[in-house]
C-alpha positions in Angstrom: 103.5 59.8 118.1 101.4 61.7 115.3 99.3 60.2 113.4 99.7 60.3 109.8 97.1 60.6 106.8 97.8 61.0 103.1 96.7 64.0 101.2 94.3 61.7 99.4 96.4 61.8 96.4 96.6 58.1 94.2 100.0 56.5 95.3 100.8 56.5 91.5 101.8 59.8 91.2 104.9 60.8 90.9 107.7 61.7 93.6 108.5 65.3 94.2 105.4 66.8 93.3 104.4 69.4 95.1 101.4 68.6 96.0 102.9 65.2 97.5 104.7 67.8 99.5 101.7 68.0 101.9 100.6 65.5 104.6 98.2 65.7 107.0 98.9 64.6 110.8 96.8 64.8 114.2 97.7 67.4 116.9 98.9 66.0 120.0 96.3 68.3 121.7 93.0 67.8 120.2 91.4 65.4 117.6 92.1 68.1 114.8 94.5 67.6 112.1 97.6 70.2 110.7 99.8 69.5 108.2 103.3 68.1 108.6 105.8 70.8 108.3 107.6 71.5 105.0 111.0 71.9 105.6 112.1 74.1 102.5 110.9 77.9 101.8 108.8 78.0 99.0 108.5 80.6 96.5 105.6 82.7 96.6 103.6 81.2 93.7 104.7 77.7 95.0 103.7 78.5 98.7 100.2 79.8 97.6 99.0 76.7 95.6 100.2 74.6 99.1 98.8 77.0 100.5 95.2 76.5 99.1 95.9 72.7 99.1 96.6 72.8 102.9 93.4 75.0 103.4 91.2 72.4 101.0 92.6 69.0 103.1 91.9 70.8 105.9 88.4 71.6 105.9 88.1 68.1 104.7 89.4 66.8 107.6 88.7 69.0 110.3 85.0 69.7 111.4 83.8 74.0 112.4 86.1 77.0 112.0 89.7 76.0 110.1 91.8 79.2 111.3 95.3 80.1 108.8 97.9 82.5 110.8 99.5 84.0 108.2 102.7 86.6 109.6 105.6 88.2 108.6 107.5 91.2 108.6 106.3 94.6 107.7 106.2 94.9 103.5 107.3 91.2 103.2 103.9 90.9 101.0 101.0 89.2 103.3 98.5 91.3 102.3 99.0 90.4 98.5 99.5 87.2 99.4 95.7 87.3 101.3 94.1 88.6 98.4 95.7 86.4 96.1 93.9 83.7 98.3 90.9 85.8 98.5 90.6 85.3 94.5 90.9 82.4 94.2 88.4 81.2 97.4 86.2 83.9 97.4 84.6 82.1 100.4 86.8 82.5 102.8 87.1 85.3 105.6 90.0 87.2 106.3 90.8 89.5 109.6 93.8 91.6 109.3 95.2 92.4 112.8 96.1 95.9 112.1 92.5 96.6 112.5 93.2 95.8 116.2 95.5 98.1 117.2 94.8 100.3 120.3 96.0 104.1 119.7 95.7 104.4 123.6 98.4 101.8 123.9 101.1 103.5 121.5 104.4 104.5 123.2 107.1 106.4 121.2 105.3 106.5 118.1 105.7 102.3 117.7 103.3 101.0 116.0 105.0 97.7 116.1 105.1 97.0 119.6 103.1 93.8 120.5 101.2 95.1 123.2 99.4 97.7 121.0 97.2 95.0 119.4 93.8 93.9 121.0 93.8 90.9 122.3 90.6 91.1 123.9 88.8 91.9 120.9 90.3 89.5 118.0 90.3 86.4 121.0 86.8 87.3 121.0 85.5 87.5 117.7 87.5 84.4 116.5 85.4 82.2 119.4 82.2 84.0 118.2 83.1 83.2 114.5 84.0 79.4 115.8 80.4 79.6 117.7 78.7 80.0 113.9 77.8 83.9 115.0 78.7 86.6 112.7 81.2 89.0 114.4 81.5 93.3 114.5 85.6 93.7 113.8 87.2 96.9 114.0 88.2 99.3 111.9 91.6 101.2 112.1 92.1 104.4 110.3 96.1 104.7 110.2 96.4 108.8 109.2 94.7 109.3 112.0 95.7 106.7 114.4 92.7 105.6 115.7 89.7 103.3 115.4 86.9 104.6 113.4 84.1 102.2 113.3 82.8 98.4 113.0 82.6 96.1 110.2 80.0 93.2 110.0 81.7 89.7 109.4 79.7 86.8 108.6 80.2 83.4 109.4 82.3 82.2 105.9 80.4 79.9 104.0 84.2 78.0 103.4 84.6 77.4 106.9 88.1 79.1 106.4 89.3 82.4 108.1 92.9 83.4 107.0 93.9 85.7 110.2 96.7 88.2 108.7 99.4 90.2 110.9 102.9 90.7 111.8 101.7 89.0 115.0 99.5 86.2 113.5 101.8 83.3 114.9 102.0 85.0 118.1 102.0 82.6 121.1 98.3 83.9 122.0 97.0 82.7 118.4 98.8 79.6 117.7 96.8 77.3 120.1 94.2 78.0 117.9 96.0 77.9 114.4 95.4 74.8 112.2 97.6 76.3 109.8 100.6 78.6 110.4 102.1 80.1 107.4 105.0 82.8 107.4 106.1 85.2 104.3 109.4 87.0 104.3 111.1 89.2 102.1 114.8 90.9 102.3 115.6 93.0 104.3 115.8 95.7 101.0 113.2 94.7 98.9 110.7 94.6 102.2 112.4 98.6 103.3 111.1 99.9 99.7 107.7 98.6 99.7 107.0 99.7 103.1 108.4 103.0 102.3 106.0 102.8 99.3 103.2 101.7 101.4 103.1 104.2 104.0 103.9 107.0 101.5 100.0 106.5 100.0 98.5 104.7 103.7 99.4 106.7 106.4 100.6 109.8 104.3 104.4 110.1 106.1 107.4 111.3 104.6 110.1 108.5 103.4 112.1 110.1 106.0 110.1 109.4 108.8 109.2 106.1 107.5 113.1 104.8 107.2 113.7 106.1 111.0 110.4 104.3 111.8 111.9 101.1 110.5 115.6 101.4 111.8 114.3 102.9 115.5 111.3 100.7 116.1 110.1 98.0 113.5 113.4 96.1 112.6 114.0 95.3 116.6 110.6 94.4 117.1 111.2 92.4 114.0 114.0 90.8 115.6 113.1 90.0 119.1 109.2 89.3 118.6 108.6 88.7 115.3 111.1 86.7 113.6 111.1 84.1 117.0 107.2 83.6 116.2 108.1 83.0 111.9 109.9 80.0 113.0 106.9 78.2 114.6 105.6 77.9 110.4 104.3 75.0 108.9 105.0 76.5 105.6 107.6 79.1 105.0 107.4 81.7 102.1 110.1 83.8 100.2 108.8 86.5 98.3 111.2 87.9 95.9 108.9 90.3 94.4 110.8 93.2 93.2 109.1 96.2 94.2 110.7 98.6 91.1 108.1 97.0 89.2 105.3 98.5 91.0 106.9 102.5 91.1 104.4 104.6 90.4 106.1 107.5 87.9 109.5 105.8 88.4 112.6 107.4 86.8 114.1 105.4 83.8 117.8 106.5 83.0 119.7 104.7 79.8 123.3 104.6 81.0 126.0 103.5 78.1 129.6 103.6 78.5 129.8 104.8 74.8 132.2 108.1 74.6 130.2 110.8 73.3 131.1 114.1 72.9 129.6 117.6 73.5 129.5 118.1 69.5 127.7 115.5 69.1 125.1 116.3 72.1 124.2 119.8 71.0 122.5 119.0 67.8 119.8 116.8 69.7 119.1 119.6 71.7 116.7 122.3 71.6 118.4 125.5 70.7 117.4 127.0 74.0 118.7 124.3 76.3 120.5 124.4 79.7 124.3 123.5 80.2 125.5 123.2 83.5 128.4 121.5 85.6 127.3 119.4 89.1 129.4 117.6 91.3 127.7 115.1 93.4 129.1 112.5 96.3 127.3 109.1 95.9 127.0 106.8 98.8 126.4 103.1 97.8 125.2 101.2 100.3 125.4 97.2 100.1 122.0 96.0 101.5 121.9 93.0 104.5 123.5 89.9 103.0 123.7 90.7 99.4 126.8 89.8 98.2 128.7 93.1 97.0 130.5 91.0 93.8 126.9 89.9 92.2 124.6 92.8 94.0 122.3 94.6 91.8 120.4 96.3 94.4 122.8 98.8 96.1 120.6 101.7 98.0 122.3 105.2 97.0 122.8 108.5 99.1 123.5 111.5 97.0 125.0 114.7 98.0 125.1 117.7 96.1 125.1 121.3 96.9 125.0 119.9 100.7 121.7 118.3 100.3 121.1 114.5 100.7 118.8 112.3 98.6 118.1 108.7 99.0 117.8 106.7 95.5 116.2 103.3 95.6 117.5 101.6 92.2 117.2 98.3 90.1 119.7 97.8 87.2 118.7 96.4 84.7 121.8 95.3 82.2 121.7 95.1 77.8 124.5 95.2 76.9 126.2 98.1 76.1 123.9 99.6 78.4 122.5 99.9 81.9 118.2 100.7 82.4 118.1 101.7 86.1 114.6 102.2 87.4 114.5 104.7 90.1 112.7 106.3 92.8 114.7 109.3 94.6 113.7 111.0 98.9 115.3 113.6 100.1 116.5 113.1 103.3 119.3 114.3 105.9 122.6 112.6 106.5 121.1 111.4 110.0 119.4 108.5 108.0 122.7 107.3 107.4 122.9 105.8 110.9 119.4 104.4 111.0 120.2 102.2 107.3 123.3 100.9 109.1 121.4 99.5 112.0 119.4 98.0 109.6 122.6 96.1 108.1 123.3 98.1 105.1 126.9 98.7 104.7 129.2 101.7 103.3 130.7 99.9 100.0 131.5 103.1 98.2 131.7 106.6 97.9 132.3 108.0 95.1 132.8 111.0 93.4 131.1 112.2 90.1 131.2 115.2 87.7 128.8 115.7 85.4 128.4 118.1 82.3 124.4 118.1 81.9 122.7 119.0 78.9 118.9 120.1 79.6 115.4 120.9 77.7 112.0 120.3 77.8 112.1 117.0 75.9 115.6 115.5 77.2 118.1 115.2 79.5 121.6 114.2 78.8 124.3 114.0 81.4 128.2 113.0 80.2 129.5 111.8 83.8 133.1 111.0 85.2 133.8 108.9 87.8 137.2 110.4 89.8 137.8 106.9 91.7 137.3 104.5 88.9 138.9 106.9 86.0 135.4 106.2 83.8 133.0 107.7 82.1 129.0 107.5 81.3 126.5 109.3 79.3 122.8 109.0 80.2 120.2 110.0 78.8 116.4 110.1 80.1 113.2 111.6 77.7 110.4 113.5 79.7 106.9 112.5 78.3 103.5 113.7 80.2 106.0 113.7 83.9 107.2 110.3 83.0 110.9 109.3 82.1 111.7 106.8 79.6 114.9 105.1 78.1 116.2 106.8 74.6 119.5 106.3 72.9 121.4 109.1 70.9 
């Protein structure tokens, strides 16, 4: 049976606490100590401070090298999550395992197979860095695939390396682990911000990105990675909403408010534009939302033939509805990939729209055939940036 040591915290404190949340116990195969495992998920600012608590008992407790696994799925937010860490311990060590990948072993273009990362290597420089010896760790450059150079990495004067990857838990790492930490998003939340990410780190098209994730990263997710997450001590939901990091997002005002075409023309410039569109929308209900309180639908939009993907947050004041927004264009082919993901067709609707157009302001009435409603919205252009206005 394990044995079982406090957290060093005075028995007076009270229950529930969070920090009570954490007690130490000896492995079964060595004389080192781990922490009991939490049950619950934490949230992301909760799991970090038991995070750092784990880390600080830890050391404490265990002599040399204190290794952190810390995995999840691609854009679930480990590498915020590190730095955050990094912050506030500025003595630690961190080794991200995509600087391990091997180009020669990509297949298909998936960059999320196991076998691309280099064992080899990273087995090597973590018993090196448990020696005392400061270690050469790769660099990966990911626009052009391939490993550029070394980096020096000296022993941390902490004693703490935080080893950050999808495959950080993996069964190859985990005999070595004294602390195994997962982070997970949604499946929607975690789609934008990797769309986001590879948009400014690798350079590809959002396009190419979303068939990346549908065709190769969501089933490695689900047969390598997710099996691995469950091996946590500590478990970590981000809910982060990635709208709040767009760069040069879209803001459009929507109100329900009937106003007429009378009363838009004198807010225009005299020489505006005034056309008619008609547009298909798609909405999409993402994996396990539930479509009576969902917020977060993904949209497809198809006018004149051409297909654009809209990521969206609603925000709601009444009478009106802020929707951030961030718009691809894609083909209809995507379609197929997003439902493999778990996104689901909820709607499609129909809308006309009488738009109203100058160099300051865009004003669209809109009518919904299915659901026999109308909208106006409104969005101001300011130095290529959108924000909210009101007539």
């Amino acid at each position: 049976m394990a044995q079982d040591t406090s957290s060093g915290e005075s028995n007076h404190q009270k229950p529930g606490l969070l920090k009570d949340q954490i007690r130490l116990v000896k492995r079964k195969d060595s004389d080192r100590y781990e922490i009991a495992p939490i049950q619950d998920p934490l949230s992301f600012e909760k799991g970090f401070f038991i995070v750092i608590r784990a880390c600080q008992l830890l050391a404490q407790k265990n002599d040399g090298l204190i290794l952190v696994g810390l995995a999840g799925p691609s854009g679930a937010g480990k590498t915020v999550f590190t730095e955050k860490i990094l912050n506030f311990m500025p003595g630690i060590a961190v080794i991200s395992m995509d600087n391990y990948n091997d180009s020669s072993r990509i297949i298909d273009g998936n960059f999320d197979d196991p076998r691309l990362t280099d064992y080899d290597t990273l087995l090597s420089n973590i018993h090196d860095l448990k020696a005392g010896k400061q270690v050469e760790t790769p660099i990966y450059d990911f626009k052009s695939s391939s490993r550029t150079g070394y980096r020096t990495l000296e022993f941390p004067s902490s004693r703490i390396v935080v080893i950050e990857g999808i495959y950080a838990l993996s069964e190859k790492l985990r005999p070595l682990l004294d602390l195994r930490v997962s982070v997970r998003g949604g499946v929607h939340f975690d789609l934008v911000k990797r769309v986001l990410r590879d948009i400014q780190r690798a350079g590809q098209e959002p396009e190419e990105i979303i068939h990346q994730i549908s065709e190769t990263v969501y089933p490695m997710y689900k047969a390598f990675i997710e099996p691995d997450l469950q091996t946590a001590l500590i478990k970590i939901i981000n809910k982060f909403n990635p709208f709040t990091g767009f760069q040069s997002p879209t803001y459009i005002l929507k109100s329900s408010k009937i106003v007429t075409v009378d009363q838009i023309k004198p807010v225009m410039l005299e020489e505006h534009k005034e056309t008619m569109e008609q547009t298909y929308d798609i909405y999409l209900l993402p994996p396990g939302e539930d479509p009576e309180s969902c917020q977060s639908y993904l949209r497809m939009r198809n006018k004149d033939g051409k297909y654009n993907l809209m990521f969206e947050e609603w925000v709601t004041d009444s009478p009106f509805v802020i929707s951030p927004r961030i718009t691809f264009e894609v083909s209809v082919r995507l379609l197929g990939g997003l439902m493999a993901l778990g996104y689901t067709i909820a709607a499609i609707l129909k809308r006309s729209s009488h738009v109203f157009s100058d160099e300051r302001v865009c004003v669209k009435i809109d009518w919904l055939e299915q659901l026999n409603r109308q909208y106006i919205q409104m969005s101001v252009h300011v130095a290529s940036r959108c924000f909210p206005v009101s007539l």
